[in-house]
C-alpha positions as a Python dict, from the first residue, in 0.01 Angstrom:
ca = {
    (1, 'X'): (0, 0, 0),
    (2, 'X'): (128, -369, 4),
    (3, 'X'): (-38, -644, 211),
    (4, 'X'): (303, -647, 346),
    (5, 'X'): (314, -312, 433),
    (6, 'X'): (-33, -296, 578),
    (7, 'X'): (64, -605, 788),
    (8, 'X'): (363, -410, 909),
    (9, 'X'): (118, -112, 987),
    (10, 'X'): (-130, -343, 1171),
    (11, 'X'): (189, -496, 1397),
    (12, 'X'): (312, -172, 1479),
    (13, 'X'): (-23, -42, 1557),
    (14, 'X'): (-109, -353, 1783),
    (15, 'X'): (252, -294, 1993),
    (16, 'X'): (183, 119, 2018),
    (17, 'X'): (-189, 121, 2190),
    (18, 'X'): (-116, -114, 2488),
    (19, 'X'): (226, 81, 2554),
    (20, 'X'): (-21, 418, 2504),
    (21, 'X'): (-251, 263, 2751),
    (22, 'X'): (50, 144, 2995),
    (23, 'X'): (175, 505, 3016),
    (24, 'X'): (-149, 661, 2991),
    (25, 'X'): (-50, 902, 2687),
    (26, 'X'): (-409, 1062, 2540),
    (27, 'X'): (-481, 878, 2217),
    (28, 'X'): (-401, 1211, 2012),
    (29, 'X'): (-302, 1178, 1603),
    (30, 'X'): (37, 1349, 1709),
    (31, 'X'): (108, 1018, 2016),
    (32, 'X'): (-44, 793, 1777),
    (33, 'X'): (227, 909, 1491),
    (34, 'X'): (506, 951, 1774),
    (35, 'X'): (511, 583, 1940),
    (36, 'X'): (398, 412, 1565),
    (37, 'X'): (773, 541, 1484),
    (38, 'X'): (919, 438, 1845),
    (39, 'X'): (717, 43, 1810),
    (40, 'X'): (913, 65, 1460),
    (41, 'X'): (1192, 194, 1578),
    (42, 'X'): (1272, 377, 1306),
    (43, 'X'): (1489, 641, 1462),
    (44, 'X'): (1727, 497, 1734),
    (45, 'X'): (1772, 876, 1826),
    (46, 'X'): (1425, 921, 1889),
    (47, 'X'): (1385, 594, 2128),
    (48, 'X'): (1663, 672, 2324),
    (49, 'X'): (1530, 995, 2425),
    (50, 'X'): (1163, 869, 2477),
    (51, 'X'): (1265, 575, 2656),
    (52, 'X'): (1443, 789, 2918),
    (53, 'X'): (1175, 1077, 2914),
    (54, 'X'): (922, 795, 3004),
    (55, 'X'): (1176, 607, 3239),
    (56, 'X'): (1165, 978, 3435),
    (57, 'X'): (795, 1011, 3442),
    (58, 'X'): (600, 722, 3398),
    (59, 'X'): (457, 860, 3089),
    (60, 'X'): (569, 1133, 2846),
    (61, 'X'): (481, 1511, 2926),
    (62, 'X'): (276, 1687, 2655),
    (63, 'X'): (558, 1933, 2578),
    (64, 'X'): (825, 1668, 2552),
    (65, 'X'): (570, 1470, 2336),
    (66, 'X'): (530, 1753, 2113),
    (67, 'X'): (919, 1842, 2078),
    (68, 'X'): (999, 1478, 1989),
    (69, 'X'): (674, 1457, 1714),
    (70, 'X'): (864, 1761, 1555),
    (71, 'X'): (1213, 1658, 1579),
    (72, 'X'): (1152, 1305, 1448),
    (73, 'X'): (817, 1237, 1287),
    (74, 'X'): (662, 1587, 1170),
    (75, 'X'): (743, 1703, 857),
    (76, 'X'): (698, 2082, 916),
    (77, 'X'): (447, 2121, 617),
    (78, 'X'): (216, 1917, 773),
    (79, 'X'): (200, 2155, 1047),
    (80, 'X'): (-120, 2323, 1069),
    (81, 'X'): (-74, 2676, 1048),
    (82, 'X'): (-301, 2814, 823),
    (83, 'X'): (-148, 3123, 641),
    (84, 'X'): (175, 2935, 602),
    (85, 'X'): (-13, 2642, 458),
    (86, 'X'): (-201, 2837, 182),
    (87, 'X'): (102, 2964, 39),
    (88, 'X'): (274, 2648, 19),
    (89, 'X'): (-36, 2548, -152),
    (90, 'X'): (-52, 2822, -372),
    (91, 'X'): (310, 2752, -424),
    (92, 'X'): (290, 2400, -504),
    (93, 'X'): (-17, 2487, -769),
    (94, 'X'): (193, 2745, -907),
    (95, 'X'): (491, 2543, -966),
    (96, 'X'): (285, 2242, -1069),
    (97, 'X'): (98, 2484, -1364),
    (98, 'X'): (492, 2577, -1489),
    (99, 'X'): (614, 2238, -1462),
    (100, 'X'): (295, 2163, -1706),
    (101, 'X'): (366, 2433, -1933),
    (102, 'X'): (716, 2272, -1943),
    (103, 'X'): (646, 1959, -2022),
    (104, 'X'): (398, 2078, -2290),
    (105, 'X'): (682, 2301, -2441),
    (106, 'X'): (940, 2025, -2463),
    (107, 'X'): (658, 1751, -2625),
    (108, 'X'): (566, 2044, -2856),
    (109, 'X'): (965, 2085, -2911),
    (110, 'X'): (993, 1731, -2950),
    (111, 'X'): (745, 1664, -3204),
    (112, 'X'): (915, 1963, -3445),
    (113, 'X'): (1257, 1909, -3382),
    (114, 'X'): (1141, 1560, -3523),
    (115, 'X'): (940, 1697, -3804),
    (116, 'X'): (1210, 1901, -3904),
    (117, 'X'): (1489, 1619, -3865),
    (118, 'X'): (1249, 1454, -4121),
    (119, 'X'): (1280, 1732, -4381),
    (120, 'X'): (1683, 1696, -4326),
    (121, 'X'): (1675, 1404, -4421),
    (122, 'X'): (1496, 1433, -4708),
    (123, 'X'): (1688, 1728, -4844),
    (124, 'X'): (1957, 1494, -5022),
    (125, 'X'): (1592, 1285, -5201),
    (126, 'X'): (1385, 1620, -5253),
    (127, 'X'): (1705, 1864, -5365),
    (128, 'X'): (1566, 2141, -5104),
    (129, 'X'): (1700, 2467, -5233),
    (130, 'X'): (1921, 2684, -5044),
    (131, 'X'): (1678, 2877, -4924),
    (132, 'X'): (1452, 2585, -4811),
    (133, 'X'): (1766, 2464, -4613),
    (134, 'X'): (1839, 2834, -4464),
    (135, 'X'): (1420, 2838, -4330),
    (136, 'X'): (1452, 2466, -4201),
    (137, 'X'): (1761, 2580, -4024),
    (138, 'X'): (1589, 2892, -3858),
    (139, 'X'): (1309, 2632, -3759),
    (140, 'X'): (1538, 2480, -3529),
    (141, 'X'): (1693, 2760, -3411),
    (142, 'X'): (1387, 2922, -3258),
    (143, 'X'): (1277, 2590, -3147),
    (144, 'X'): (1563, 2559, -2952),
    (145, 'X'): (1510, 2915, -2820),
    (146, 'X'): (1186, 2877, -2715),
    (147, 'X'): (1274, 2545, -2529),
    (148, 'X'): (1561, 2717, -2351),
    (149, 'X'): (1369, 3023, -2221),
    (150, 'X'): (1066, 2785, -2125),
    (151, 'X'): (1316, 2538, -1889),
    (152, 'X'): (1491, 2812, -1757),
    (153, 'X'): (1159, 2996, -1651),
    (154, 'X'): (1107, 2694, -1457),
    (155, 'X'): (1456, 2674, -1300),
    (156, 'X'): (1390, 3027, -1213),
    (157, 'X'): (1073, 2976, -1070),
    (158, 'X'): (1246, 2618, -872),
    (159, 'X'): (1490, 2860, -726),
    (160, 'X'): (1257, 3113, -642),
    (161, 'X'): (1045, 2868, -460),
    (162, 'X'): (1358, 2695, -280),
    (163, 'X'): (1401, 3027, -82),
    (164, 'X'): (1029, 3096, -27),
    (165, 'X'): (986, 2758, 96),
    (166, 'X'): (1297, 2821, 330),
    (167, 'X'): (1176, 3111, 482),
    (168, 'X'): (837, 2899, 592),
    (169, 'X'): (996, 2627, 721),
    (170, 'X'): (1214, 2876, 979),
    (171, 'X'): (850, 3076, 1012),
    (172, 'X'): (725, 2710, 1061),
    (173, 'X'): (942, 2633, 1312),
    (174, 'X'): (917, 2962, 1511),
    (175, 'X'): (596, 2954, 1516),
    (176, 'X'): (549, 2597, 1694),
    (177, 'X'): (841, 2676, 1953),
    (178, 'X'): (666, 3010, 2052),
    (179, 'X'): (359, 2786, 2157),
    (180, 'X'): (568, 2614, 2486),
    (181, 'X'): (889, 2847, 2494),
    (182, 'X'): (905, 3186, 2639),
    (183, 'X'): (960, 3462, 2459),
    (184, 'X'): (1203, 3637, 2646),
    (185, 'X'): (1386, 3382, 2841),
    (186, 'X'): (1391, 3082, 2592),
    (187, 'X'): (1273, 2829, 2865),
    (188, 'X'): (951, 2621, 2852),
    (189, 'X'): (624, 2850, 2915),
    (190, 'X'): (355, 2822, 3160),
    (191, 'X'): (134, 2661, 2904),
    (192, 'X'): (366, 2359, 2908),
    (193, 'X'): (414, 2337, 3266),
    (194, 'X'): (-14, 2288, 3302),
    (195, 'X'): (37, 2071, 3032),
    (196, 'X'): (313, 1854, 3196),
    (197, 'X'): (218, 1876, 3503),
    (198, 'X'): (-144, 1742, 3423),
    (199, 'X'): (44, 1396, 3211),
    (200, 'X'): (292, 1353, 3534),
    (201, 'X'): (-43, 1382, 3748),
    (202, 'X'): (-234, 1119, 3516),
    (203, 'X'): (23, 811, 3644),
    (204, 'X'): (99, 752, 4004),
    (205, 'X'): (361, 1081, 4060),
    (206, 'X'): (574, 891, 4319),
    (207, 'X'): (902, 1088, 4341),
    (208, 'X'): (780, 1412, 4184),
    (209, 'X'): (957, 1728, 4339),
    (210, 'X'): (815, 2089, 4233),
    (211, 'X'): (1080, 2351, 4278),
    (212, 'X'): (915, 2728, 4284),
    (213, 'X'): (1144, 2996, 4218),
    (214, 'X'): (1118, 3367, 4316),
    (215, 'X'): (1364, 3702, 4206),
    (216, 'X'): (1406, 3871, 4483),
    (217, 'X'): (1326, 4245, 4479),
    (218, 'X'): (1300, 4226, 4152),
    (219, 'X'): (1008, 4548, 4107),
    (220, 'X'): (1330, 4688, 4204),
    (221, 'X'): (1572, 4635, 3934),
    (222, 'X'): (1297, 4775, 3693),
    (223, 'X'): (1199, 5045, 3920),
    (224, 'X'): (1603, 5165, 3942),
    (225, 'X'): (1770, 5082, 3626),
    (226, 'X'): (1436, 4984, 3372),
    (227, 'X'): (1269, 4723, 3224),
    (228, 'X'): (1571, 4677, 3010),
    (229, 'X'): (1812, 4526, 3318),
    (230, 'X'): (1494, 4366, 3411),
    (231, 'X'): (1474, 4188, 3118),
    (232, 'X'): (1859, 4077, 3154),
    (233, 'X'): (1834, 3985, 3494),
    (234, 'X'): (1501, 3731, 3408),
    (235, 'X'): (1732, 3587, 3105),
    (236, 'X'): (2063, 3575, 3369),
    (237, 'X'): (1831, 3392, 3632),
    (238, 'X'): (1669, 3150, 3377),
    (239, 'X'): (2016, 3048, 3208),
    (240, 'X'): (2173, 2974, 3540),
    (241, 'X'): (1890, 2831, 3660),
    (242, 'X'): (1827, 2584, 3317),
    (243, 'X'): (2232, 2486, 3334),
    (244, 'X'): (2166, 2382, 3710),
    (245, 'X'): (1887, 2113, 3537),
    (246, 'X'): (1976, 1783, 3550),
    (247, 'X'): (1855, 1398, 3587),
    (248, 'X'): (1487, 1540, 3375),
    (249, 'X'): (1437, 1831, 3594),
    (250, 'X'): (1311, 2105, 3364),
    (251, 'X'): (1280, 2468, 3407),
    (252, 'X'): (967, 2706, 3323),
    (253, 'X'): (880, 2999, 3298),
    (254, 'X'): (588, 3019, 3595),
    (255, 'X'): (483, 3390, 3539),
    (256, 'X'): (620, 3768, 3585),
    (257, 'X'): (995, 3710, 3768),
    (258, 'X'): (840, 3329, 3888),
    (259, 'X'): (997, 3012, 3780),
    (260, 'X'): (921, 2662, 3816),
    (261, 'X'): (1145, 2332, 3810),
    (262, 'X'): (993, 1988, 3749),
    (263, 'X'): (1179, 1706, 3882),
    (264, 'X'): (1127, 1378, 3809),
    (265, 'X'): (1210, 1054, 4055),
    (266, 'X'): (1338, 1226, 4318),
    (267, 'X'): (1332, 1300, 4702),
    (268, 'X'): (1250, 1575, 4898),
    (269, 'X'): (1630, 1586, 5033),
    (270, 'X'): (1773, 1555, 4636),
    (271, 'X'): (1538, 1809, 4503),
    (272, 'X'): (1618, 2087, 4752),
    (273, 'X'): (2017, 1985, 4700),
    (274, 'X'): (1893, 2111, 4379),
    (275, 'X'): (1770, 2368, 4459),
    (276, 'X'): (2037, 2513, 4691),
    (277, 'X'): (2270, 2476, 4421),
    (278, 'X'): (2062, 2670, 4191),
    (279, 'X'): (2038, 2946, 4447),
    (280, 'X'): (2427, 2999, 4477),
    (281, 'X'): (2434, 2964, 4101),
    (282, 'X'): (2210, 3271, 4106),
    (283, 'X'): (2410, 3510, 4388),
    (284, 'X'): (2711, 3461, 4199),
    (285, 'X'): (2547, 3611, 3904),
    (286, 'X'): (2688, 4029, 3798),
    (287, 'X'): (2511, 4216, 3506),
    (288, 'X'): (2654, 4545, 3362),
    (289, 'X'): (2389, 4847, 3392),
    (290, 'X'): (2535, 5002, 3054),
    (291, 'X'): (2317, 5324, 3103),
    (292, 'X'): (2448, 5412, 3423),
    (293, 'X'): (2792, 5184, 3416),
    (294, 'X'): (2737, 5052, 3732),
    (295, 'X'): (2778, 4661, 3836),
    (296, 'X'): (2461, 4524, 3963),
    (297, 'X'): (2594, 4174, 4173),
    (298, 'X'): (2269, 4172, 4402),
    (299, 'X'): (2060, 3932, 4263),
    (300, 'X'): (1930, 3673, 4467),
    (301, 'X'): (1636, 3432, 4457),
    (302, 'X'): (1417, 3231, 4725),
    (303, 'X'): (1292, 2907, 4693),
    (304, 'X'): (990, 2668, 4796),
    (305, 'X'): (1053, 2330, 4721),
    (306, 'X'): (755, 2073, 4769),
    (307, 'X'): (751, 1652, 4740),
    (308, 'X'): (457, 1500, 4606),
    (309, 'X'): (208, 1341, 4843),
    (310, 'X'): (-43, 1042, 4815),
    (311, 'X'): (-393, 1205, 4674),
    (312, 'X'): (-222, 1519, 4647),
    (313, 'X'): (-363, 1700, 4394),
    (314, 'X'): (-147, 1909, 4105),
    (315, 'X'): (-314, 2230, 4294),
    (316, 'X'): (-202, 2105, 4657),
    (317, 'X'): (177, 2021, 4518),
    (318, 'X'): (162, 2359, 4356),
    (319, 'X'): (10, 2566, 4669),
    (320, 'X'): (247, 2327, 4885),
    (321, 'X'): (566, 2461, 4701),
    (322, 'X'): (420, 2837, 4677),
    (323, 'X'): (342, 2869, 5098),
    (324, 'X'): (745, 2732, 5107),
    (325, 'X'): (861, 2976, 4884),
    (326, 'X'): (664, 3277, 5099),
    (327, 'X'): (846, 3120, 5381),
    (328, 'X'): (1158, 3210, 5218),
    (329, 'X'): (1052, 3488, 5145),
    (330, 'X'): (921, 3591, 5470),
    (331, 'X'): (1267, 3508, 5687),
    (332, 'X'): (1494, 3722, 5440),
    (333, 'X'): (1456, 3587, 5114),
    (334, 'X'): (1800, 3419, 4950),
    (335, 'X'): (1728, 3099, 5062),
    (336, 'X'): (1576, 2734, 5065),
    (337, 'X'): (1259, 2651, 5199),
    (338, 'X'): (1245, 2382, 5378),
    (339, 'X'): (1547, 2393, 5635),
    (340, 'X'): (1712, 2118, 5572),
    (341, 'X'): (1776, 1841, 5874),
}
């Protein structure tokens, strides 16, 4: 590296830690490598989106952290999954040993085509015989055979490895999303709502709403038409819900038919607005049973919603939000807890 470069590096590094320490991200490889790109501002995509993740939050949540580091900075072979690594390394030797065997082939092709352009040239001096000229000539001919089938062994194997290495990067890619997303509904997971809600927790939460979100009756949608509709109503609920999202407030899947919405800079008041909208969202929602060819347009959902409090706790906000929801729950379900004024 240059002394230029490596003075570049040192700046960068120097303007990254204090804004680190400001937001209180953990000094992690994967933030180091995230805000050395933002302090270089390499990607104007990629600062536009952390600078409003961070305006939301005070900091950047581990899950958005990890979504931008792969959007922006990661290169996906880097990623350290360890099957899929040893056979890109395998891969890489194997293509490596051909493009050897390829290069020794065309020096060893090289140095006879020349030999044999010498003896050409020397047939006019020497008078070869016909013969001579007929052997010289069969010379080059398998030469150039054995040159062709050795550089298109390696095109085949480049092509070859061009799909292989496809197919891992979408394996790659899969693999990494299934670590925050849920499965079934294709929202963020309860692994990166503890995560995120741990970050928002390290800076002073001011503003932070926690939305709790509840199917109702929903044992009974599996119990009368299977786990199939159940499965269809949880995806129904969760798109509706995730469209509804807006201003940083982001949906999870909390567990079983439980969702969660984080919402950033907020009040009370704006966050069960929210909320209430969400809730419509949902009623208006009608799924096809196909086994039975019925209409099922009862699906409903109750709703705790919970503001932050000084020395609250992530627990307390949580367990704040959850007694809300049981509230709901507990005067009919379909609706907002609390009443609003």
């Amino acid at each position: 590296m240059s002394k230029s470069l490596l003075q570049e590096a040192a700046l960068n590094l120097k303007k990254a830690v204090p804004l680190m320490l400001k937001h209180q991200i953990p000094t992690t490889p994967t933030n180091y490598a995230l805000w050395y790109a933002y302090v270089g501002e390499q990607n104007e995509e990629l600062n536009k989106e952390l600078d409003t993740v961070v305006d939301q939050f005070n900091t950047c949540p581990s899950s958005r952290t990890q979504l931008l580091y792969r959007q922006y900075v990661a290169d996906p072979v880097e990623l350290d999954v360890r099957e899929m690594r040893h056979n890109l390394d395998a891969m890489v030797t194997e293509l490596s040993q051909s493009l050897k065997d390829t290069n020794c082939d065309a020096t060893k092709f090289q140095t006879n085509i020349d030999a044999n352009f010498n003896k050409l040239s020397r047939i006019e001096d020497e008078g070869f015989n016909l013969e001579q000229v007929i052997e010289l000539v069969r010379s080059l001919v398998q030469e150039s055979d054995n040159i062709r089938s050795s550089t298109q062994f390696f095109t085949g194997q480049l092509q070859k490895y061009e799909s292989e290495i496809s197919n891992l990067k979408q394996r790659l890619e899969k693999s990494e999303r299934d670590i925050l997303y849920d499965a079934l509904t294709g929202v963020l997971n309860r692994r990166a709502y503890d995560e995120d809600m741990a970050t928002i927790m390290t800076q002073a939460p001011q503003g932070t709403c926690l939305i709790l979100i509840d199917i109702d009756h929903f044992k009974a949608f599996n119990d009368n038409y299977g786990h199939q509709l159940g499965d269809q109503v949880l995806k129904a609920v969760a798109k509706r819900v995730n469209e509804s999202c807006r201003d940083g407030a982001k949906l999870y899947r909390y567990g079983g038919e439980e969702f969660a919405v984080i919402v950033p800079k907020s009040k009370l008041r704006i966050a069960r607005q929210l909320a209430e909208a969400m809730r419509r969202s949902i009623e208006k929602l009608s799924l096809k049973d196909r086994r039975k060819g019925a209409r099922i347009d009862s699906i409903t959902a109750s709703f705790g919603v919970a503001e932050w409090q000084t020395d609250q706790s992530q627990l307390q906000l949580t367990d704040a939000a959850d007694k809300l929801l049981y509230e709901a729950k507990r005067l009919g379900r379909n609706r907002v807890m609390p009443i609003a004024n």
